[in-house]
N, C-alpha and C positions, 0 to 999 in steps of 0.2 A: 051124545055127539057134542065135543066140545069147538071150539071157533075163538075166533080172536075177536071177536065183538069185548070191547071194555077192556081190550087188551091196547096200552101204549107203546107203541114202535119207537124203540131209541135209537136206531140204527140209521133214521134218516134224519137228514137237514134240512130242514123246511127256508127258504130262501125266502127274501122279499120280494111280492112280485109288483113289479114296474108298470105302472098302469100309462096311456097314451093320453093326450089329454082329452080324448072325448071320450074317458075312461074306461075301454078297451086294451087288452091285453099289447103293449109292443112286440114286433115282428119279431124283435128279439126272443120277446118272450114266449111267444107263440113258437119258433123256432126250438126253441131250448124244451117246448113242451114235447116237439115233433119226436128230438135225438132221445129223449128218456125214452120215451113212448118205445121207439127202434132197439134202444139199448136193449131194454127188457123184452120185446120180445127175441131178440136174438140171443139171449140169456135163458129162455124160458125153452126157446126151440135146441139150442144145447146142451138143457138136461133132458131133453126126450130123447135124444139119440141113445143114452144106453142101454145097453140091451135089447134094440132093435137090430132087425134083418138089415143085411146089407140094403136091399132096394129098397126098403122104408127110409134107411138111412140117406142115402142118394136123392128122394125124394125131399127130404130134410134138407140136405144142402143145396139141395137147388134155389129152396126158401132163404134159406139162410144169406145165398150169392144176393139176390133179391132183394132183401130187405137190406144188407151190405149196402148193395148200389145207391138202394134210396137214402142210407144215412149218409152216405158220399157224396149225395146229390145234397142234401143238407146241409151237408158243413162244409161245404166247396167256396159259397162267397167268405168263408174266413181265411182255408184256407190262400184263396187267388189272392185274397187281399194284403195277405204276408208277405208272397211272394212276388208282389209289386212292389211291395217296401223292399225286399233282398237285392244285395248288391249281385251284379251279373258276376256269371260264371268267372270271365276275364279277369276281374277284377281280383278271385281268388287264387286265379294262375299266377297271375301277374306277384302279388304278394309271395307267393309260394318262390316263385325263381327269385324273389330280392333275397328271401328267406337263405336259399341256398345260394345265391353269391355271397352273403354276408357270411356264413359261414367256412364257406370255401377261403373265403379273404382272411377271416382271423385266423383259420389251420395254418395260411402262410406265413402271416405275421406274428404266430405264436413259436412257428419251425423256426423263422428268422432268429426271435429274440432267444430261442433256445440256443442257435448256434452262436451268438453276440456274447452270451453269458456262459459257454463253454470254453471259447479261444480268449476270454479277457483273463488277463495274468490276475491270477491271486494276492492280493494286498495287503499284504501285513501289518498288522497295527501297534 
């Protein structure tokens, strides 16, 4: 029976971890341990579904929804916190119609200078 004992994993990244100063892991970090933790098992719960019964499977994704939620629940204050930084909606409407009057206004002024440079007499040099 062989095992990965004395076996080196090159595949991962080993990070620095960010100690608090009563040298405890930061929330961050603790955080960051939660999402792996979720990631893999929701990686781990997706290779079991092959070649399962439909209702094993459905059983599966119930987990799957589940443990979803909790890493949404996770990474929600980064989430909200972007999107407090993000400009409102408005403010990309708003750019979008200058967008298209600015363009609306050059097709004029571009119609104009085509007809200015049509009807002007040819000048011979």
């Amino acid at each position: 029976m062989s095992g990965t004992k004395g076996k080196k994993v090159t595949n991962v990244l080993r990070l620095p971890q960010s100690r608090g100063s009563d040298g405890h892991p930061s929330e961050t970090e603790q955080r960051m341990g939660q999402v792996r933790q979720q990631l893999w098992l929701l990686q781990g719960y997706s290779d079991l579904m092959q070649g399962l019964s439909p209702r094993v499977q459905h059983q599966v994704l119930s987990v799957l929804a589940e443990k979803t939620r909790e890493l949404s629940e996770l990474l929600a204050p980064f989430t909200q916190e972007e999107r407090r930084n993000r400009p409102d909606i408005e403010h990309y409407r708003q750019a979008r119609q200058r967008s298209r009057q600015l363009i609306a206004d050059y097709r004029s002024l571009l119609g104009k200078l085509h007809e200015i440079v049509e009807t002007r007499p040819e000048s011979s040099a």
